[in-house]
N, C-alpha and C positions, 0 to 999 in steps of 0.2 A: 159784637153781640155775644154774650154768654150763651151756650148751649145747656141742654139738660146736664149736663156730664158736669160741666163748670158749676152750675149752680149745685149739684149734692156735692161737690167738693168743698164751696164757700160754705154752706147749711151746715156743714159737719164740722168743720171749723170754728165758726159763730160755738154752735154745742160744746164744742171741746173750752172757746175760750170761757163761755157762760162759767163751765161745772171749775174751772180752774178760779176765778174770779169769786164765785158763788163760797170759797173758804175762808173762813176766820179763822184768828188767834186771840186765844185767854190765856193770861198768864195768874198763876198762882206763886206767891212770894212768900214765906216764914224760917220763923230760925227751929233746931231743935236741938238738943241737949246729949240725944242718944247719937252712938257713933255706928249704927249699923243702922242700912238704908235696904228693900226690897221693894222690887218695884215690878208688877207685872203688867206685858204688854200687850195683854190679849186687846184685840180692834185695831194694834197698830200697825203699820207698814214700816216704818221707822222709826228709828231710835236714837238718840244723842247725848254724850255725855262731855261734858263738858267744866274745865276748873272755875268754880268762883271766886271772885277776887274779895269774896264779903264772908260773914257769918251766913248767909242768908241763904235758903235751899229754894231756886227758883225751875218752876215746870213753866214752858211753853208746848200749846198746845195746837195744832193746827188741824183742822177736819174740816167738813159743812153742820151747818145747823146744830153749834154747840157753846154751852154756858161754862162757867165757873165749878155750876155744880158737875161738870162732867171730868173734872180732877178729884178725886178722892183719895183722902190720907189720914191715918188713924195713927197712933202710940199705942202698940199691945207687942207685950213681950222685950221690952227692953229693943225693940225696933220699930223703927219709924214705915211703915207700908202705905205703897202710893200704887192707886190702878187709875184706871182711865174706864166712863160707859161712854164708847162712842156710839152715838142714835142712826138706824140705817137709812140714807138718803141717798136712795139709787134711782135713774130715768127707769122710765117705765119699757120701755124697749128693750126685749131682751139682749138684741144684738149692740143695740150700744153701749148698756150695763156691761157686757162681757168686755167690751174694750174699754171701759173706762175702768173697770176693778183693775183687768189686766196689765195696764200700758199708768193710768195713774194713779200717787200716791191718795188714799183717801183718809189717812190719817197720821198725821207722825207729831213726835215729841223732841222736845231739848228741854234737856236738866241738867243744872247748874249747879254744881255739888261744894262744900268745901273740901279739902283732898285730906283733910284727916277722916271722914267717914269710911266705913264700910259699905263697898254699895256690891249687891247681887240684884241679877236680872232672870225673870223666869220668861217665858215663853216658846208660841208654837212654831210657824215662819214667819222670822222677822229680819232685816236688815239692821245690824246695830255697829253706830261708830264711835268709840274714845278720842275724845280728842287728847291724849297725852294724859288722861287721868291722872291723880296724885294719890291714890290712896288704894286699899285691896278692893281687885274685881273679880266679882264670881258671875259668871253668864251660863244658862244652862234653857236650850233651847233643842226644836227638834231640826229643824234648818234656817242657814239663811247665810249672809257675808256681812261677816267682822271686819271691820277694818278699827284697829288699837292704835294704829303707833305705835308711841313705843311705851311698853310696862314700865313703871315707874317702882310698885312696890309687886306686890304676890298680884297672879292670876289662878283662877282656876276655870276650866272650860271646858262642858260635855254637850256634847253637839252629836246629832246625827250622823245627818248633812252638809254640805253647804262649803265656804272656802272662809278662811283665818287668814289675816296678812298683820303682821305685827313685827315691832323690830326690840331688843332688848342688852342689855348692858350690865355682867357682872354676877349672872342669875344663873341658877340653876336649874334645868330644865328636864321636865318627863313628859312624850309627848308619844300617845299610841295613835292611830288611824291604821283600821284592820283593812280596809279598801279603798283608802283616798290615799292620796300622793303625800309627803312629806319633803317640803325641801327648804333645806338649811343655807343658808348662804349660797345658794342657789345650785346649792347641788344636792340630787334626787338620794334618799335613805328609803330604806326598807319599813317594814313595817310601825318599827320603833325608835324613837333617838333619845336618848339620855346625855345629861352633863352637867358635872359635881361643879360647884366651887366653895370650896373650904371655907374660904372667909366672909362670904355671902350668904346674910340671913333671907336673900328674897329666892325665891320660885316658879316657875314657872309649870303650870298643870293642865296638858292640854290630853283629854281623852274622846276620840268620837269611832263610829263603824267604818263611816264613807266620807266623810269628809277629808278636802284637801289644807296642807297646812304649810303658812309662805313666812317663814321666821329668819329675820335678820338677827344672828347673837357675836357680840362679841365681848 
């Protein structure tokens, strides 16, 4: 026999599996001509980037209670700009709304790039991952966790907050964090690290106040 105790454990379960189940994906597929890509993430919790093996600049979108039209993307200024409206669909309880913003994602994206574009990413807290990117990335947000890989061509990154883990090959590197940790090949630097390499056109541009920063270079 369930007791009360059992049954608000299964109740809340059921809720959790419902809001998890209750999410769709629309995906948005086209080619474009321009080689600089902006993308902001405001609604998101996540972020993905990813190389495409086509012409083709593909968004997946994942949230509740959302269409086609909740990917938008325009050609102004010789750049391609993609945001997202995600529509607010929260329980009505305030205590389970708190665990559910808290504890689940309620919207995230993967974009599918070709690696010759330019792509910069703007936002506020967000979680964003490279998966091995090809092409230059600019990310400029107030907090959250980068995870890169490894740089392929130039980076540039002004962050708050938050932790950077990235690994890199050949590049030249400038990297401040005025109160978060620095560590290079796994050993702790001071405020600042620099390093030249001559014959290397790519860069590496990491500026934040507090954030920590976890860099593989060799």
């Amino acid at each position: 026999m369930f007791n009360r105790r059992h049954l608000k454990i299964v109740f809340f379960f059921l809720l959790i599996s419902t809001h998890i189940l209750s999410q769709k994906k629309v995906v948005k597929k086209f080619e474009t001509q321009l080689k600089e890509i902006e993308i902001s993430t405001h609604g998101l919790d996540s972020f993905v980037i990813e190389n495409s093996d086509s012409n083709f600049i593909e968004v997946y979108l994942i949230a509740e209670n959302i269409t086609k039209q909740h990917i938008l993307y325009k050609e102004e200024f010789n750049t391609l700009k993609i945001q997202f409206e995600i529509p607010e669909s929260l329980p009505e309880d305030k205590v389970f709304r708190k665990f559910i913003t808290e504890r689940l994602q309620r919207a995230s994206v993967v974009l599918k790039v070709p690696g010759n574009k330019k792509i910069t990413v703007f936002g506020d807290e967000i979680n964003i991952e490279s998966k091995s990117y090809k092409g230059d990335l600019n990310i400029f947000i107030e907090k959250g966790i980068l995870k890169l890989n490894t740089i392929i061509e130039n980076l540039a990154v002004k962050m708050y907050a938050g932790n950077l883990y990235a690994s890199s090959n050949n590049t030249s590197i400038d990297i401040v964090s005025n109160m978060g940790k620095i560590v290079i090949n796994d050993v702790l630097v001071e405020k600042t690290y620099q390093k030249r390499v001559a014959k290397s056109m790519k860069e590496i541009r990491i500026n934040s106040a507090k954030a920590n920063i976890f860099l593989t270079a060799e």
